[in-house]
DOSE-441625 format. One line per field, with one value per residue (C-alpha): x, y, z. Coordinates in nm, 4 decimals, always signed. Example, Ala and Ser with C-alpha at 12.3 -4.5 7.8 and 13.67 -1.06 7.14 Angstrom:
2
c1: c(+1.2300, +1.3670)
c2: c(-0.4500, -0.1060)
c3: c(+0.7800, +0.7140)
This chain:
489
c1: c(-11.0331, -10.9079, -10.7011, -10.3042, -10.1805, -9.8020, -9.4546, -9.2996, -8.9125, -8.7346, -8.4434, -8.2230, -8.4056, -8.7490, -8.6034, -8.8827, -8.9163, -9.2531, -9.2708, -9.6756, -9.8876, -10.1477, -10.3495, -10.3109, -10.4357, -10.0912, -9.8298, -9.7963, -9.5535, -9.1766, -8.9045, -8.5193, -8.3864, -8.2407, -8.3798, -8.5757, -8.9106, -9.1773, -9.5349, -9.8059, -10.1281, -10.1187, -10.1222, -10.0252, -9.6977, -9.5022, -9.1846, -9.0040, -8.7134, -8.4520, -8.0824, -7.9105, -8.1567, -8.5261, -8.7039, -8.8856, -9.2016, -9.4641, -9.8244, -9.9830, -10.3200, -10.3869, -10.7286, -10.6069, -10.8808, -10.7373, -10.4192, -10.0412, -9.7478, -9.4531, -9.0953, -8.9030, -8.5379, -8.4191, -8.0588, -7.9226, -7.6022, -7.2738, -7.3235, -7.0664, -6.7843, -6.4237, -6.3035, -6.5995, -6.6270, -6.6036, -6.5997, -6.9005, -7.1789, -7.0519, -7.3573, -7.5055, -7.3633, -7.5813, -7.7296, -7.9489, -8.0575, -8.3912, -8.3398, -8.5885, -8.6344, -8.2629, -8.2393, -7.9870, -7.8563, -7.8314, -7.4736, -7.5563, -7.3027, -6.9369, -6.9462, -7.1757, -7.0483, -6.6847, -6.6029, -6.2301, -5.9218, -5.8561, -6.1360, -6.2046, -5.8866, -6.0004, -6.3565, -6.5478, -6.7194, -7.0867, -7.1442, -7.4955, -7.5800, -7.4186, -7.6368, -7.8956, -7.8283, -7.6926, -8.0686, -8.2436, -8.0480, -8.1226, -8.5238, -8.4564, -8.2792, -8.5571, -8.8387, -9.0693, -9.0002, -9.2670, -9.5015, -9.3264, -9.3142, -8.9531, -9.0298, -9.3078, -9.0649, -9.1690, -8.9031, -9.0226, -8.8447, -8.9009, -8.5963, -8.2650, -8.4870, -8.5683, -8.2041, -8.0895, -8.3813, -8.2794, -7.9886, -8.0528, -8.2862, -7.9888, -7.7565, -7.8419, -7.6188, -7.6406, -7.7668, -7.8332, -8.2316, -8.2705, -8.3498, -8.6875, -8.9815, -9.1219, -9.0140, -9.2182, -8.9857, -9.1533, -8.9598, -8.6348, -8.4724, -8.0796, -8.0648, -8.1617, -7.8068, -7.4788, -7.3120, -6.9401, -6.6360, -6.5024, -6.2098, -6.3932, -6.2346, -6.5499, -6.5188, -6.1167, -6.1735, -6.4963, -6.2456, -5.9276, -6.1398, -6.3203, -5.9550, -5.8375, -6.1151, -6.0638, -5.7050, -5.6283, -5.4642, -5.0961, -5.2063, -4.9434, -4.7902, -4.8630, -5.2100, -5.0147, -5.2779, -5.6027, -5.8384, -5.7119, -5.7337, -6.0318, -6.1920, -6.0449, -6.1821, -6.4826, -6.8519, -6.8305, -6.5507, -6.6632, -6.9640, -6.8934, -6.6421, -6.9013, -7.1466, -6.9022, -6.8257, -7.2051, -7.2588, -6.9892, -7.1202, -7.5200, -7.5966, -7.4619, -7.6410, -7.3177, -7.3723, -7.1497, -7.1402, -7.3040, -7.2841, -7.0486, -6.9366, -6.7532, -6.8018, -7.0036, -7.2828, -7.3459, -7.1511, -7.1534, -7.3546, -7.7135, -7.8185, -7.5499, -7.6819, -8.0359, -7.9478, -7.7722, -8.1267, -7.9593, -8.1187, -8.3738, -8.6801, -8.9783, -9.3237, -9.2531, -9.5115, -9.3248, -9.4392, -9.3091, -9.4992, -9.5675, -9.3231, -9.0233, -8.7700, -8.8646, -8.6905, -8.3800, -8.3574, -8.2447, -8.5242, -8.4175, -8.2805, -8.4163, -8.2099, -8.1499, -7.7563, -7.8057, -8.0583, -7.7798, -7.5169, -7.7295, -7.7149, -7.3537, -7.2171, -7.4268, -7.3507, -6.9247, -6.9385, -7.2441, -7.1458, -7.2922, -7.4963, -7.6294, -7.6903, -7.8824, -8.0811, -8.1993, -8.2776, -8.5047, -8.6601, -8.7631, -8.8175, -8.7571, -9.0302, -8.8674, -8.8524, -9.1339, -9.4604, -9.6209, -9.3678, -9.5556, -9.2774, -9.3885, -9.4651, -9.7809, -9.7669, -9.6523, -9.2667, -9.2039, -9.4450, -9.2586, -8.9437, -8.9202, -8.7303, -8.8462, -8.6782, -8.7810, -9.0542, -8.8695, -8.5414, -8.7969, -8.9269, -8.6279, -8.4621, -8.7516, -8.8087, -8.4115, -8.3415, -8.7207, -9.0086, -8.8223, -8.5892, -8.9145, -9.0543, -8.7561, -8.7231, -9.0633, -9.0626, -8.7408, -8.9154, -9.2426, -9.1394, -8.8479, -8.9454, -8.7063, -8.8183, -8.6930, -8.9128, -9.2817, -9.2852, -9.2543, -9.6129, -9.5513, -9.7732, -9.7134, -9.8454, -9.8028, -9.9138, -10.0546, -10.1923, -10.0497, -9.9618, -9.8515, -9.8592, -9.4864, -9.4135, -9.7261, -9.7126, -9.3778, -9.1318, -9.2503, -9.5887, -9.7588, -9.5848, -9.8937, -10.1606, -10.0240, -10.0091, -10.3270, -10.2996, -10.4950, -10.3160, -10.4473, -10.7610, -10.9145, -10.8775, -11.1454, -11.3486, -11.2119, -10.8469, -11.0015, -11.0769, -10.7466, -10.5755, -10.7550, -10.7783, -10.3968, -10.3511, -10.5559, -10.3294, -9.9901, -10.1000, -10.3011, -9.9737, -9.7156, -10.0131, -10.0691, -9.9582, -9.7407, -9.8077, -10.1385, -10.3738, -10.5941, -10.9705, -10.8427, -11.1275, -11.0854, -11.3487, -11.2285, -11.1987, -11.5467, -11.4683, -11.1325, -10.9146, -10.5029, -10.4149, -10.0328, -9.7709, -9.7885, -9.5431, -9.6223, -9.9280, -10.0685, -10.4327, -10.3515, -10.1638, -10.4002, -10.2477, -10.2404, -10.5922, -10.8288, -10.5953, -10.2699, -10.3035, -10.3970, -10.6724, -10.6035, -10.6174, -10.8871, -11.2282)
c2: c(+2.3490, +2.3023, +2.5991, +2.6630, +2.4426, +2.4201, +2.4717, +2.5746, +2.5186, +2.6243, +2.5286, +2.5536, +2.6556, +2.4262, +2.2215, +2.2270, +2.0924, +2.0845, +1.9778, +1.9672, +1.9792, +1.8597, +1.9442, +2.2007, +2.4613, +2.4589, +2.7831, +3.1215, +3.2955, +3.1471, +3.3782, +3.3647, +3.0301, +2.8554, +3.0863, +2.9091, +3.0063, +2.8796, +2.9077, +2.8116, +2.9333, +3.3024, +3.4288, +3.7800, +3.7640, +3.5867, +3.5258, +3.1483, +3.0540, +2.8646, +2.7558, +3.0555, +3.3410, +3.4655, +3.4552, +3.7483, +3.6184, +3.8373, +3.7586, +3.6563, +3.7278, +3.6707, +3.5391, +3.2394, +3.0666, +3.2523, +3.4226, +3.2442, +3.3414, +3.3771, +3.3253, +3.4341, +3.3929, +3.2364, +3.2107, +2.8874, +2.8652, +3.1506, +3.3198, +3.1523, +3.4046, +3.5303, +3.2534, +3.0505, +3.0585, +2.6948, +2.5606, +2.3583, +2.5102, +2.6859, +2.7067, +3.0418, +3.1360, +3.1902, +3.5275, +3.6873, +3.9217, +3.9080, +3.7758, +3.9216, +3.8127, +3.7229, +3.6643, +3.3598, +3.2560, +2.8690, +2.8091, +2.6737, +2.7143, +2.7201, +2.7630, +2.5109, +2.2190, +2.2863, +1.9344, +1.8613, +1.6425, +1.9758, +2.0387, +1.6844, +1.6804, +1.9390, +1.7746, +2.0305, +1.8718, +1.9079, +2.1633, +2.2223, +1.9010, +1.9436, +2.2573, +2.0871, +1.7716, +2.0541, +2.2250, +1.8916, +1.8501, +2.2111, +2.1147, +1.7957, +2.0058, +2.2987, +2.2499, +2.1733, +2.4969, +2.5840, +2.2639, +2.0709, +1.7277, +1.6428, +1.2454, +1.3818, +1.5891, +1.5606, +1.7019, +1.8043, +1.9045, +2.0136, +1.9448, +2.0085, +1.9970, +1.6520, +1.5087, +1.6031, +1.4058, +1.1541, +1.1669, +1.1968, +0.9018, +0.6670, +0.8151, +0.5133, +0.4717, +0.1536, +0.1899, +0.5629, +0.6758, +0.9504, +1.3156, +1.3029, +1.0437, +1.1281, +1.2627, +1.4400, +1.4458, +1.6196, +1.6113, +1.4563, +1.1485, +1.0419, +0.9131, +1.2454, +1.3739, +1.1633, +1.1408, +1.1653, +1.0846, +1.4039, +1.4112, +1.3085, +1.4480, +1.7298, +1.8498, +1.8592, +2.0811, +2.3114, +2.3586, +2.4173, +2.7011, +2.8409, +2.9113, +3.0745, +3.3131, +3.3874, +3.4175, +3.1635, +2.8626, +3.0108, +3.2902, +3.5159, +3.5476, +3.5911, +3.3524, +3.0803, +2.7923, +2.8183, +2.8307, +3.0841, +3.2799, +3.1817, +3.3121, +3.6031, +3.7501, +3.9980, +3.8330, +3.9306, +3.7628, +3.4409, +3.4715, +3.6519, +3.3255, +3.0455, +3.2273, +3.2331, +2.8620, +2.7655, +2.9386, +2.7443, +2.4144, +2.5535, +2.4268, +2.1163, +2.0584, +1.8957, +2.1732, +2.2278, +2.2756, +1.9435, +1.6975, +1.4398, +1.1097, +1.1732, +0.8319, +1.0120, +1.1669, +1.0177, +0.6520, +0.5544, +0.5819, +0.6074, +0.3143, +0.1109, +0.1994, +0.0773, -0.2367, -0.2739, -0.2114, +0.0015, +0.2854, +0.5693, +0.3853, +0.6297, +0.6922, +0.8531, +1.0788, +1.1566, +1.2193, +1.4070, +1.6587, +1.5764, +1.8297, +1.8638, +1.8969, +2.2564, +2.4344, +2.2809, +2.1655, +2.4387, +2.5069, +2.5979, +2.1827, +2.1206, +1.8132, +1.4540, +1.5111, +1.7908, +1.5785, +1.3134, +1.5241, +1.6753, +1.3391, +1.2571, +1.5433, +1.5022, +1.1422, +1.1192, +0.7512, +0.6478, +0.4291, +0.4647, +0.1870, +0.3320, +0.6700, +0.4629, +0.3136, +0.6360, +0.7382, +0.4648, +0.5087, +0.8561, +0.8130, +1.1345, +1.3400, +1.4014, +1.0867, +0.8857, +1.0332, +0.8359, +0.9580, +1.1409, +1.3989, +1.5154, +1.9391, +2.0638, +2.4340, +2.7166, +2.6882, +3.0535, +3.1771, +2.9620, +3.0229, +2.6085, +2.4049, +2.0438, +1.8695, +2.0172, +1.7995, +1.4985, +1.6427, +1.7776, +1.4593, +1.2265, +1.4531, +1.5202, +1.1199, +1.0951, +1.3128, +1.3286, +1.0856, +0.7835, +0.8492, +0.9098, +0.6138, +0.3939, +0.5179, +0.4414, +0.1026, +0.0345, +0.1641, -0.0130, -0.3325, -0.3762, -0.5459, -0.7075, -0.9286, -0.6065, -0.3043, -0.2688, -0.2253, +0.1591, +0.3393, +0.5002, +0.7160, +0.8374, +1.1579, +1.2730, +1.6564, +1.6947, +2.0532, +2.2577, +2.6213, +2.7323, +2.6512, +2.6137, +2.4589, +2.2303, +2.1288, +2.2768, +2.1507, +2.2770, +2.4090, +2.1785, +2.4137, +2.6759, +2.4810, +2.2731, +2.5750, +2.6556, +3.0086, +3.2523, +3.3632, +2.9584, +2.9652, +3.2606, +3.1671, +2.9177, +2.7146, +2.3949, +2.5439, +2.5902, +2.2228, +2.0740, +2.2788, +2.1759, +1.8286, +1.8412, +2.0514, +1.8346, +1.5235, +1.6678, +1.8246, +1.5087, +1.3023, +1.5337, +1.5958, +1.1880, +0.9720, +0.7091, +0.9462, +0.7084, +0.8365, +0.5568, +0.6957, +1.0122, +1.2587, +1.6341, +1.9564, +1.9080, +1.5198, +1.4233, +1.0748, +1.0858, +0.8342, +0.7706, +0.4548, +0.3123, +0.2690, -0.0876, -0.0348, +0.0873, -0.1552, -0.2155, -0.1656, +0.0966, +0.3171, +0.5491, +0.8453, +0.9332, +1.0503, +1.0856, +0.8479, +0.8907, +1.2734, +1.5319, +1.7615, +1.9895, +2.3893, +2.2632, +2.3917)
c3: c(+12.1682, +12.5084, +12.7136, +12.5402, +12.7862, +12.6436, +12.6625, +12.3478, +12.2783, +11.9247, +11.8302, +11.4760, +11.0895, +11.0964, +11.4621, +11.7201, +12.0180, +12.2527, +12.6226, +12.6699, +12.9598, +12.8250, +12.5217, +12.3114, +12.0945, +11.9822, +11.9271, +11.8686, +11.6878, +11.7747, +11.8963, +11.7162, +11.6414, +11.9157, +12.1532, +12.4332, +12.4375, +12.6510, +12.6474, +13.0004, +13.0983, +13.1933, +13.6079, +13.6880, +13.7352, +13.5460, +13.6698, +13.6961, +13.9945, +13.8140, +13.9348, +13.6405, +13.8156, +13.7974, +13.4380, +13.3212, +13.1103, +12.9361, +12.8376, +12.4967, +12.4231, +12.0256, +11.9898, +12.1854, +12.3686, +12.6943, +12.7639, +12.7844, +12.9449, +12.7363, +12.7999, +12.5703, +12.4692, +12.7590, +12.7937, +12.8440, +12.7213, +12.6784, +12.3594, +12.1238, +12.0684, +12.1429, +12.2920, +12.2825, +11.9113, +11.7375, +12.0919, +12.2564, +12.4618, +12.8113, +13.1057, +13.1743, +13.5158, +13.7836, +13.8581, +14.1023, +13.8606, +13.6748, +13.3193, +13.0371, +12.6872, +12.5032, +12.1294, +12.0783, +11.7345, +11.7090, +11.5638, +11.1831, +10.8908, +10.9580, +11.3257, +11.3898, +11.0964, +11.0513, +10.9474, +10.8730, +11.0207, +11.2151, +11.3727, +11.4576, +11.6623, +11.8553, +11.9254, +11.7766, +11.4848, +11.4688, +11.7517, +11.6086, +11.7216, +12.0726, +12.1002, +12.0688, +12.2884, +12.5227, +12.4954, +12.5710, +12.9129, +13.0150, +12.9629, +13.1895, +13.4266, +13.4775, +13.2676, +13.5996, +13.7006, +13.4509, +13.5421, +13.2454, +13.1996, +13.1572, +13.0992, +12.8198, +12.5762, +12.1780, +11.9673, +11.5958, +11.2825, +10.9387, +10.7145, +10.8213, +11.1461, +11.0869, +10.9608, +11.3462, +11.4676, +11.2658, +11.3948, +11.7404, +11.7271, +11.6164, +11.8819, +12.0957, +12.3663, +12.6046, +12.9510, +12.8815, +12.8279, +12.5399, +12.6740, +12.4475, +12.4298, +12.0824, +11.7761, +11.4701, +11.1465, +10.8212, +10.5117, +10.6247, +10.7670, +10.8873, +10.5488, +10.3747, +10.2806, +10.2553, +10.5602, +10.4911, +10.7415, +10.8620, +10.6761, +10.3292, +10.0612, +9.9999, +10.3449, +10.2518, +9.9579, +10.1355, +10.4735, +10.2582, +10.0907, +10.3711, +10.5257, +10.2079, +10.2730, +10.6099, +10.5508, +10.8088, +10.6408, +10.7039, +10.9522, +11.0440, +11.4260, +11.7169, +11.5946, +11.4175, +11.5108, +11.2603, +11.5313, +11.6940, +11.4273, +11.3019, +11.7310, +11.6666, +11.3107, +11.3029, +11.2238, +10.9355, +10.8072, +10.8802, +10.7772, +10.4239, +10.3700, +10.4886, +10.1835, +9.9406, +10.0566, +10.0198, +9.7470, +9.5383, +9.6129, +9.6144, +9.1821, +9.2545, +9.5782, +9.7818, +10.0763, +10.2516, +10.6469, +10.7348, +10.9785, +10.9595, +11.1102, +11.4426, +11.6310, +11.9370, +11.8077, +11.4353, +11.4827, +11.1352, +10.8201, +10.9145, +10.6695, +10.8687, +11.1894, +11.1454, +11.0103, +11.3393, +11.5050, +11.8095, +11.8137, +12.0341, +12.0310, +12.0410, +11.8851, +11.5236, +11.3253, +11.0023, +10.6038, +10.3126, +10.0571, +9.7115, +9.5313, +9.7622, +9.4655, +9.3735, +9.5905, +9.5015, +9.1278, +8.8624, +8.6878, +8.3460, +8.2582, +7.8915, +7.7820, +7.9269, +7.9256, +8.1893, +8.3666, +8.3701, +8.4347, +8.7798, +8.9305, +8.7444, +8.9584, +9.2973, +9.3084, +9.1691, +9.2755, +9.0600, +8.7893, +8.4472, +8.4537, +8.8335, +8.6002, +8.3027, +8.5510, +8.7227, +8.3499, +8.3127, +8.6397, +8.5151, +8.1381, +7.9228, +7.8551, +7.5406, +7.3976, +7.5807, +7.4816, +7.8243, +8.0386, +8.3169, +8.3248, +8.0357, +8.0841, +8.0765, +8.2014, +8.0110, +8.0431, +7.8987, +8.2231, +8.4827, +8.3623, +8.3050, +8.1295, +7.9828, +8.2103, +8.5323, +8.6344, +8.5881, +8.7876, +9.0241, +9.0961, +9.1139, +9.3542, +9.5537, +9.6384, +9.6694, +9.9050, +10.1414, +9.9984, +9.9777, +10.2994, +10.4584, +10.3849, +10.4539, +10.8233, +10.8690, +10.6597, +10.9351, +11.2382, +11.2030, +11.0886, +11.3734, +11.6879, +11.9500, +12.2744, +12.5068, +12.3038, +12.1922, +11.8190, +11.8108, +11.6740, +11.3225, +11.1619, +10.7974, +10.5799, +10.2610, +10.2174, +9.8483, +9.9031, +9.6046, +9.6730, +9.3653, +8.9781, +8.9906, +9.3539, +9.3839, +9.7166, +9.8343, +10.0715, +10.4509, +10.3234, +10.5562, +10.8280, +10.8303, +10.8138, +11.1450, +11.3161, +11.2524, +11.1206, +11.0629, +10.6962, +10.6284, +10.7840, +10.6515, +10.2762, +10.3136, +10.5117, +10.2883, +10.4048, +10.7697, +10.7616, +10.6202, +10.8696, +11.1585, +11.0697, +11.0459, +11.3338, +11.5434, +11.4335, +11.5398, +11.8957, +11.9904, +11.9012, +12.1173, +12.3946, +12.3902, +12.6301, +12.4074, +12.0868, +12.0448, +11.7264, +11.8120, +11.8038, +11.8852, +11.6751, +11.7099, +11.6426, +11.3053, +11.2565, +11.2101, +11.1765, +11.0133, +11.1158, +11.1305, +11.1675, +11.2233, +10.9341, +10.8232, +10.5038, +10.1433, +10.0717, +10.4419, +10.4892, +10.7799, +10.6259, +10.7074, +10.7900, +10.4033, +10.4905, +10.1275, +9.8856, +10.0615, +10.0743, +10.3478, +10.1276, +9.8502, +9.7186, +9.4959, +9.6635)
């Protein structure tokens, strides 16, 4: 493999995003969410002039093929409390001072998706997302300070990682170029979760509560408004009320703290905006993993009425013929001897019931597989007489982990890093990992994000051809029958 030639940014639970200099072996271990971390090849002192002062790096030497300097938790916003609590990202003032290593907390949960009538009115609905829009203008401003590329900048997310992307991607904007050039989504699209209004009547009902907790629905003088009260309770408090918030909406999967439609970031219901076809257009690697459900679906469901009632209570405005239908999408393994849902593990062991496979497996395509799919179906198949078609390229990761979670939602995560916990199990689990590895980096180190002939130490003649739709004869990238290896050796 080639020098570490890279600059590594992370941003938000499983939201990455990579400004390369070239190729890559690719990255070490990340630093705190949201914290800025970058990653170059190492010189003996490594310190970096920006406008907010002097950054302090440090060097990384873990069996890398040579050493890297890091720079780590780099401060590039105000830290978001007092009286910048539920407001958007404030610049770092500048400092003559030398700035070292600063753990930074991206703003999730209640302070970062607060979504309500309220706190629309005060512009302060999805912050998280302004973060990270905020974050991608800092790397245009100074990321050639560090011999970045700031017309080269990948952005890559796992997840609730890759629903921002998602959304970032459709927050087209005439005359006004995108702050990143390619995008990497695993297991998650814009059309992952419902995106409500924010004042839908959930987000009512999970603010309304969230303010009975804190105590700040009728808060007492001299901090009548809610916000002001809300800036000026301990941590704690807000964070012991967003739990208890979560946690009551958790079993039936309607999260809450999410982002909503607010007409300047998210314009409209993602399905709505690509039909309009206005949106960032930019090379897309994306793909889901087999059993995505597991993490999510209660696993002790043993009848078809709770089955029905899961999807009865996730989705309030499915009719009852919508509901039949998803029953005979997913036949009962109790009463269809060929259903494929049918169990064959030992339940007792797993702590099962007989209805967890099939629940499993309509959720999982719901809410990643089949939103996967569609925003590559969309992105491949759109052209206009302005844009190149956009290159797509597809995965599905079939390597099972466990008896239980098969092949888990983000467990393709360590083997694209290439790490040592992966590659020491086998040499079979060596390969898959490199071959994987190899993918990704050549993709965000590419020119265009081009897998065309590209063959790494680990390719030996594997090939990853563009998305051409569920039955095209390139839909390559599902590499061995549509899946990337597996645990069996």
């Amino acid at each position: 493999m080639p020098p570490p030639n890279t600059l590594y940014l992370s941003a938000l639970p499983f939201l990455f995003l990579f400004i390369f200099l070239s190729t890559s072996h690719f990255f070490p271990n990340q630093s705190s969410p949201f914290s800025l971390s970058l990653f170059k090849p190492s010189s003996p002192s490594p310190e970096v002039q920006i406008g907010q002062g002097i950054i302090v790096g440090t060097i990384i030497d873990e069996k890398y093929p040579a050493p890297v300097e890091a720079f780590l938790g780099i401060p590039y916003a105000q830290p978001p409390v007092g009286e910048l609590r539920f407001r958007r990202a404030v610049k770092v003032q500048a400092s003559d001072e030398r700035v070292s290593a600063g753990k930074w907390g991206y703003i999730i949960g209640a302070l970062g998706f607060l979504p309500s009538k309220l706190t629309f009115e005060e512009n302060i609905v999805n912050l998280g997302l302004h973060d990270q829009v905020f974050l991608l203008q800092w790397v245009q401003d100074n990321i050639e300070a560090f011999g970045g590329d700031k017309n080269d900048v990948t952005i890559f997310g796992l997840s609730a990682g890759a629903h921002s992307i998602g959304h970032h991607i459709l927050n087209y904007k005439e005359g006004t170029k995108p702050l990143f050039h390619k995008a990497i989504l695993e297991s998650g699209a814009p059309t992952s979760r419902a995106v409500h209004p924010y004042d839908a009547p959930i987000h009512a009902e999970q603010f309304a509560l969230f303010l009975n907790l804190t105590n700040c629905s009728s808060p007492p003088p001299p901090s009548s408004p809610i916000l002001e009260c809300l800036r000026t309770l301990p941590s704690k408090s807000i964070t012991t009320a967003q739990t208890a918030v979560f946690d009551t909406y958790n079993p039936s999967l309607r999260w809450a703290f999410q982002p909503v439609i607010d007409h300047e970031l998210i314009h409209g219901r993602p399905i709505d905006v690509w039909k309009s076809g206005k949106w960032n257009r930019v090379p897309i690697m994306t793909g889901h993993a087999t059993n995505e459900g597991t993490f999510y679906v209660p696993r002790q469901v043993s009848t078809s009425e709770e089955f029905t009632d899961f999807w009865r209570t996730l989705l309030p405005h499915f009719t009852e013929s919508d509901l039949k239908r998803i029953e005979e999408l997913y036949p009962d393994p109790e009463t269809n001897q060929e259903s494929v849902y049918r169990e064959e593990r030992n339940m007792s062991a797993l702590g099962i019931g007989s209805q967890f496979k099939r629940l499993e497996a309509s959720y999982a395509q719901y809410a990643y597989i089949c939103p996967v799919l569609q925003t590559a179906s969309i992105v491949s198949f759109s052209s206009s007489s302005t844009d190149k078609k956009q290159a797509v390229y597809v995965f599905h990761w079939a390597v099972n982990s466990s008896v239980l979670g098969g092949a888990n939602h983000g467990d393709n995560m360590y083997y694209e890093s290439f790490q040592e916990s992966i590659t020491s199990i086998s040499e079979r689990q060596k390969e898959i990992s490199g071959v994987y590895h190899g993918f990704v980096t050549s993709f965000i180190t590419s020119k265009g994000g081009d897998l065309d002939g590209v063959e790494g130490r680990f390719g030996k003649g594997v090939k990853w051809g563009k998305f051409k739709g569920r039955n095209g004869e390139e839909r390559k990238g599902q590499n061995r029958k549509g899946k990337v290896g597996s645990r069996k050796e």
